[in-house]
N, C-alpha and C positions, 0 to 999 in steps of 0.2 A: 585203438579207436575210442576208447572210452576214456581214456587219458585224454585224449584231444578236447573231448565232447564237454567233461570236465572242466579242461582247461576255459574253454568259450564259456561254461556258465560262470564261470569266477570273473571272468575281466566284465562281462556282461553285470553281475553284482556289484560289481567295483564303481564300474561307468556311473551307476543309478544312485551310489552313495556319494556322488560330486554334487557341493552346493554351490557351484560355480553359475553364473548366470550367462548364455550366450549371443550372441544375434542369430535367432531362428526366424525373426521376418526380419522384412526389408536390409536383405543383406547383398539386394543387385546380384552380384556372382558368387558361384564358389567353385571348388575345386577338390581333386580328392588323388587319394587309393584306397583299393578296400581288394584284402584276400579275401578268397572263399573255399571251403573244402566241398568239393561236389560228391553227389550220390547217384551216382547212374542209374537210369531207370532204360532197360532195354524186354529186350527177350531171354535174355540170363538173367542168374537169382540176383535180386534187388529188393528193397523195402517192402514196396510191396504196390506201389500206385501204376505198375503195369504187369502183370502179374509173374508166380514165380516170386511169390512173399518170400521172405527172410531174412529174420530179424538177428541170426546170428554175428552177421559183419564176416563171416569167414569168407564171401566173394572180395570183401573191400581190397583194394588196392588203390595207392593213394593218386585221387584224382582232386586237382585245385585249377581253379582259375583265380590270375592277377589281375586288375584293372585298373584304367586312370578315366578319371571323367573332369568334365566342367559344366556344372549347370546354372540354367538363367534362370531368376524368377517372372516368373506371369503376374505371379499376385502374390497376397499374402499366403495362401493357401494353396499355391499351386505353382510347381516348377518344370523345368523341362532339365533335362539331360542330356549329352555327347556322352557315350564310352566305348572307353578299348580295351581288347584285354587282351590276352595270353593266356594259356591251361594245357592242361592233359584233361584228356576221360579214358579213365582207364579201370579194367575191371578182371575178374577170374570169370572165365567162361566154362560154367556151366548150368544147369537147369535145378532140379529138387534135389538130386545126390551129389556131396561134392565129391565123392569117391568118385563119380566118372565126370572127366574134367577133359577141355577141350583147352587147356592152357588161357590164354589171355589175352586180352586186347587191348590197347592203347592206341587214341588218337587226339593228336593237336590241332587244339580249335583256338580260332582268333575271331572272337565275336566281336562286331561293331552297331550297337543299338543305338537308339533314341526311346529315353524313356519318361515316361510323365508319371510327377509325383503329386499325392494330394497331404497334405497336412492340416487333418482337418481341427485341431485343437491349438488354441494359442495356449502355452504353457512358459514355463521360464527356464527349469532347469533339465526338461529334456521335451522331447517335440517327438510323437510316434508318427508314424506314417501308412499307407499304402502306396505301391507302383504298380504300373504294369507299361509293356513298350513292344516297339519291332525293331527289328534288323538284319544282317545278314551276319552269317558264320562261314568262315573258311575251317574246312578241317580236312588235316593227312591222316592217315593212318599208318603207324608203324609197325602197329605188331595183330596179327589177326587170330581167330580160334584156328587152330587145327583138328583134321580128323571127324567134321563135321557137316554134313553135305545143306545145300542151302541154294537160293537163288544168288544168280551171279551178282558182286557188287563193287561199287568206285571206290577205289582208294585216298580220292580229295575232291575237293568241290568246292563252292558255292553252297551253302540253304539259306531260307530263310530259320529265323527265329523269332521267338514271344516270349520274352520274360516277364512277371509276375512276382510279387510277394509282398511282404510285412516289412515293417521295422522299426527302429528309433535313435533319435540323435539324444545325445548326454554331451553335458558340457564339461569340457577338461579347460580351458578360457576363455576368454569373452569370444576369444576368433576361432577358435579350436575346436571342431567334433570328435565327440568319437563315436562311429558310426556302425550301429546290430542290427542283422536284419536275415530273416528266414524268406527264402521264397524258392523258385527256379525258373525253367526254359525248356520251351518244348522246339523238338528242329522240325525242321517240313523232309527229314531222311530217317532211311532205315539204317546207312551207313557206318553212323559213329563207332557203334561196334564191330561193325565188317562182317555183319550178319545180316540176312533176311531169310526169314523161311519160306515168306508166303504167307503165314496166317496171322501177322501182328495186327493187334487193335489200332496200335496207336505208335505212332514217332517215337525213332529217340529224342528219349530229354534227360534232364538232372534236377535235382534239390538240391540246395544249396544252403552253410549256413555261412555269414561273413561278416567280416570286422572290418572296421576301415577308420581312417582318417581324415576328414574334411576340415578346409580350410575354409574362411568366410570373409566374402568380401561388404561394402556397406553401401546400399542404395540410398539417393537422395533421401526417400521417405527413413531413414534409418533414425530413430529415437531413442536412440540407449538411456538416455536421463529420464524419459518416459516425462517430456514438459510439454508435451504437445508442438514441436518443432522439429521438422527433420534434416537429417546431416545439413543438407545445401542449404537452408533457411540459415541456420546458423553458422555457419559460415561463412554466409554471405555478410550477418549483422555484427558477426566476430562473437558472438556469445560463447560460452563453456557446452559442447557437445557433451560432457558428462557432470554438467552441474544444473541441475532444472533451476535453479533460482541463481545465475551468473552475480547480482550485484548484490545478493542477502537482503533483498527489502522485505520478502515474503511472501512476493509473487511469482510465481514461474514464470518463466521467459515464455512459455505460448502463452497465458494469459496478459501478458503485459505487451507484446508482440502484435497476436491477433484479436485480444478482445480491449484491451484497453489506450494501444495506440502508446503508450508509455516506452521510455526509453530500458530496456532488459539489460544497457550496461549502466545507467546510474539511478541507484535507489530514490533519489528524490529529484524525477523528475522536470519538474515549474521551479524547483531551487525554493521554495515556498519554508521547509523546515520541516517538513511533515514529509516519510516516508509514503510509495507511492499505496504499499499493503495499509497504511493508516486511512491515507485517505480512500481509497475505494471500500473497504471493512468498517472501520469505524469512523470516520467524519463524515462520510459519503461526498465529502468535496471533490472535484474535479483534478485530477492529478494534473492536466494537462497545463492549468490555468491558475499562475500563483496566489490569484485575489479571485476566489469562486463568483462571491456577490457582489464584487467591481465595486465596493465601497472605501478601495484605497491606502485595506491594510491587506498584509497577505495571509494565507491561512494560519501557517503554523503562528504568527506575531496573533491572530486572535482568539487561537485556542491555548498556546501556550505565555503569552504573556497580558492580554487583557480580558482573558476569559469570555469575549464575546463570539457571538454566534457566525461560523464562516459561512454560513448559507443566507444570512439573514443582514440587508447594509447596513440596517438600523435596528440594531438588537432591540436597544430600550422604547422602540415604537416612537417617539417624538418628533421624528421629523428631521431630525439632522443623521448623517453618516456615520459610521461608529468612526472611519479614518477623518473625516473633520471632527469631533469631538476632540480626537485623542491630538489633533497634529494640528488643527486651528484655533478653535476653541476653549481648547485643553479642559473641557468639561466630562464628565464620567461616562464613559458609552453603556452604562450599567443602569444606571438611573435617569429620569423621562426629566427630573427635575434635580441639577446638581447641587443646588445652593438652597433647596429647601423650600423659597419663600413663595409657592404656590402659583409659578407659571412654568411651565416646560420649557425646556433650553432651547428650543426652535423659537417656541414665540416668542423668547426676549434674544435673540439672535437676528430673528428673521421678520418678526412683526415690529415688537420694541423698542430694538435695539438697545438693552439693557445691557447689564453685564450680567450672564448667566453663572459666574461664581463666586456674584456679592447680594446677599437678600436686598440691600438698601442701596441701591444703585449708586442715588443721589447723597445720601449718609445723612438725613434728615430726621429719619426717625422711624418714618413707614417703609414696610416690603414695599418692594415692585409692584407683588398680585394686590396689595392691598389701595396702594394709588391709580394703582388699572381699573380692578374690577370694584372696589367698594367704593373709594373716595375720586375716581375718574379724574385723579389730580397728573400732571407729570412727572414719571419715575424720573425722568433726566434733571430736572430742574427743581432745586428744593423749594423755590417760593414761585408756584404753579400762577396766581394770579397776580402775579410783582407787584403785592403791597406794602410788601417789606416783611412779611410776618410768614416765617417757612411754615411749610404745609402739615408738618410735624405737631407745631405750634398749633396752629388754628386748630386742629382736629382736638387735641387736646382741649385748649377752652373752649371750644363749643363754635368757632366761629367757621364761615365757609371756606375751603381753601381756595374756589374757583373764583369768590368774589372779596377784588382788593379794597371794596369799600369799607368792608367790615373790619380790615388789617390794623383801624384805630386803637390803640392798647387800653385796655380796660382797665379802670384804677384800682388798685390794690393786687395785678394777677401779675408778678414777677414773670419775667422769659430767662431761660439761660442763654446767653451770648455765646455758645457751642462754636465754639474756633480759636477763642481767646486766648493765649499761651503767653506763658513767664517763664524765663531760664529760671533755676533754681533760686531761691530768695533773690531775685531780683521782680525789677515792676515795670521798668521797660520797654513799650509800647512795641511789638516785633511787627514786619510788614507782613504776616501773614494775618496777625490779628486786627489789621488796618480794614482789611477785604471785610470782615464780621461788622465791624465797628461802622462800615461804610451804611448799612443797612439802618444803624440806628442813629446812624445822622440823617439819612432821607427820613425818617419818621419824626425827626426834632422839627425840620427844616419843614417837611407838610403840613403839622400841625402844631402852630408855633404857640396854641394856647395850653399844652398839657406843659405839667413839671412834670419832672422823677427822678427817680432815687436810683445808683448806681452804686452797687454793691459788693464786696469783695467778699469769698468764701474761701477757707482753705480745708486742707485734709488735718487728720488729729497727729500728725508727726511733730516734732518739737513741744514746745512748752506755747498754753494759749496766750501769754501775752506777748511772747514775738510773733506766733501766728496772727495775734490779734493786727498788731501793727503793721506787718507786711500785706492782710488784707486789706490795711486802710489805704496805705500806699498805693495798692495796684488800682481801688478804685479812684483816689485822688489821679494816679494816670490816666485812666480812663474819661473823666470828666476834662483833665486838660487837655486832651487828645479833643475831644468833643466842643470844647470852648474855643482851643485854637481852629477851629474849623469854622468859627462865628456865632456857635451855639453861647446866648447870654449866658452869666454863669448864674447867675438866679435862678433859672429854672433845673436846675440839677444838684442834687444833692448827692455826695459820697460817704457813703460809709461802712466800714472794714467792722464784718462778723468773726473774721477768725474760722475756728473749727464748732461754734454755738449753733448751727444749722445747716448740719449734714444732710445733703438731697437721699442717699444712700448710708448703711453702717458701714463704717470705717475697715471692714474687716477683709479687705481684698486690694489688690494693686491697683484694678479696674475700679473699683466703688472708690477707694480714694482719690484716683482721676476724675472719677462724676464730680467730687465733692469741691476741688479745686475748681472754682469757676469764676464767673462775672453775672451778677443780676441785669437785670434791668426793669422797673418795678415803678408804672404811672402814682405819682401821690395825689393829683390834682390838675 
């Protein structure tokens, strides 16, 4: 007996040393066996809970009951039970001395309960419990006391029964109990031992201790990944029942499921570029929705490639879209003003209609914001009051640009002819420098009483006396250009400086562009 008793605490140690993890809730059904070694409690010697204590084991005789059950769950917390069994109750009859001995008794019982279980702790790697139940018991009796007088008694029957007691499940695999448990059963007879005297307290019953094996089956609500999804959920959407984050975005399949409406088999929901755990964590952008602020780029294109804000359509506050900036405009969605010269890309898009990535729209001389807002001249048009005298011009000597009366050239104040171009050491008159040239024939042709001087400059490249002479020649073009168009040749004079008065120092590719030019310069 103490071999036995032994044995149940080792497998019992054993069980609790498993870090095996099981489904103890929502596992819909299960199913079992589970032995038990019984302890009779009668009117002969027994432990001691009906009396006739004794604690030696020398009445034991081995008495077991086998069972198979299946039970359903209620809740988390609470199940119900079917069981059947088979057993012996068998014992040595007699009272306080075993020297006087009425031999032995054994009867077969076939109990059938219904038992209700509470588990009141949610745990992982074992589940304790209480039961308690009814049912009935069929028992024979094969072997009775002799030699011992008593009231008469049935040899089989019908009782009812009450079982009661403790115990715990241990996980051996996810589906697998193993299942300890102390308790017993009281009968509604005196029978089981084929004894009555007359003066018993109380029924036969037994204690019981038992081992068992359950198997587990898995309720819809069953969650083994613990993602907040149960079996049928998932299954239905096809996600991973043992993977809480199915597409690795970083969100669990119940959060992306029930709380954010996102797709649990692909990480990046909107196809946007931005995982769905980025955007709900740290963008706070709409996973659902590939362009959050509907301005035309999508999220990840403006966190990952133009740094602008996906919440916001107009990062730079201006007035335009950050997606027409980057895709019509092609202006900076970063900056309010991309070209610098003091209007905002909206208002020379949307007001202006400037070019929002050239400060000098018209290429005259002045910004935008400064023919808008200081000299109220037109950004579009270089010569705002078509005097002939660009608006660059006039500001420069002092004259108005909005009035083309004043556009009369003042004697001794040179203009540069800004357009005028020569292939290399040639002189050439090109038709683009016809269009410049056009201007300073309308102001011959207005006021036909001014003379002037048309003047050649060049850069300090070469030696100054061929610069000299190629100056002179370009302006000699220039005046024939001007002559053949009916301008007398009297009133024009040509003459080639060379590199003797540079507008700028010679000391850059641009400054000697400046320097290469055409006067044009009233003498009288």
């Amino acid at each position: 007996m103490k071999r036995l008793l032994y044995l149940l605490t080792i497998v019992g140690l054993l069980a609790m040393s498993q870090q095996n993890y099981a489904q103890f809730k929502d596992w819909g059904t299960k199913y079992g066996l589970r032995g038990s070694i019984l302890f009779p409690e009668n009117s002969f010697a027994n432990l001691g809970f009906s009396g006739n204590d004794n604690t030696s084991f020398d009445w034991f005789k081995t008495s077991y009951l086998a069972e198979a059950f299946i039970a359903f769950e209620l809740s988390n917390a609470f199940e119900i039970s079917v069981n059947g069994g088979y057993g012996k109750y068998a014992g040595k009859a007699y009272f306080n001395d075993v020297n006087v001995s009425y031999g032995e008794y054994e009867s077969t019982i076939i109990p059938i309960t219904l038992k209700f279980r509470v588990s009141p702790f949610d745990m992982t790697a074992w589940n304790p419990y209480f039961f308690f139940g009814g049912g009935v018991m069929r028992f024979d009796v094969e072997k009775s006391p002799t030699g011992i007088s008593g009231l008469s008694t049935k040899d089989n029957g019908w009782v009812a029964i009450i079982p009661a007691g403790i115990g715990a499940e241990f996980a051996l695999t996810d589906r697998l109990l193993l299942d300890f448990g102390i308790g017993g059963a009281i009968s509604s007879t005196y029978y089981l031992d084929s004894y009555e005297s007359g003066s018993e307290d109380a029924w036969d019953s037994y204690i019981n201790a038992s081992l068992g094996l359950t198997f587990t089956g898995e309720g819809c609500e069953s969650d083994r990944d613990a993602d907040g999804l149960g079996k049928c959920i998932e299954e239905q959407i096809k996600t991973d029942p043992k993977n809480p984050d199915s597409d690795a975005d970083g969100l669990n399949d119940g959060e992306e499921y029930l709380t954010y409406k996102t797709n649990p088999l692909q990480a990046d929901t909107d196809l946007d570029g931005l995982s769905d755990a980025e955007e709900v964590r740290s963008s706070r952008t709409n996973p659902l929705v590939a362009d959050t602020d509907s301005d035309q780029l999508n999220d990840g294109e403006e966190l990952n490639k133009y740094k602008t804000d996906p919440l916001i359509a107009d990062t730079d506050t201006e007035g335009l879209k950050d997606g027409y900036e980057v895709v019509t405009s092609k202006t900076n969605p970063l900056l309010s003003d991309t070209d610098k010269d003091g209007l905002t890309d909206a208002e020379e898009v949307n007001n202006y209609k400037t070019n929002p990535l050239i400060a000098d729209t018209d290429s005259e001389g002045l910004t935008d914001s400064e023919e808008v807002l200081k000299y109220k001249t037109n950004p579009l048009n270089k010569d705002t009051d078509g005097g002939t005298i660009d608006d660059f011009a006039e500001v420069k000597r002092g004259t108005n640009p909005l009035d083309p009366a004043d556009d009369i050239i003042k004697i001794g104040a040179p203009i540069v002819l800004e357009g005028i171009t020569f292939a290399t050491n040639k002189y050439n008159i090109t038709p683009e420098s016809e269009k410049v040239l056009a201007g300073a024939l309308k102001t011959l042709q207005t006021y036909p009483e001014i003379f002037v001087e048309i003047s050649g400059h060049t850069d300090n490249v070469g030696n100054n006396k061929s610069n000299q002479k190629l100056s002179q020649n370009r302006a000699e073009s220039v005046k024939g250009w001007l002559v053949g168009k009916g301008i007398p040749s009297d009133r024009i004079t040509a003459v080639g400086y060379g590199e003797e008065s540079p507008r700028v120092a010679n000391d850059t590719a641009d400054n000697k562009r400046l320097n290469r030019r055409i006067e044009f310069k009233r003498i009288k």
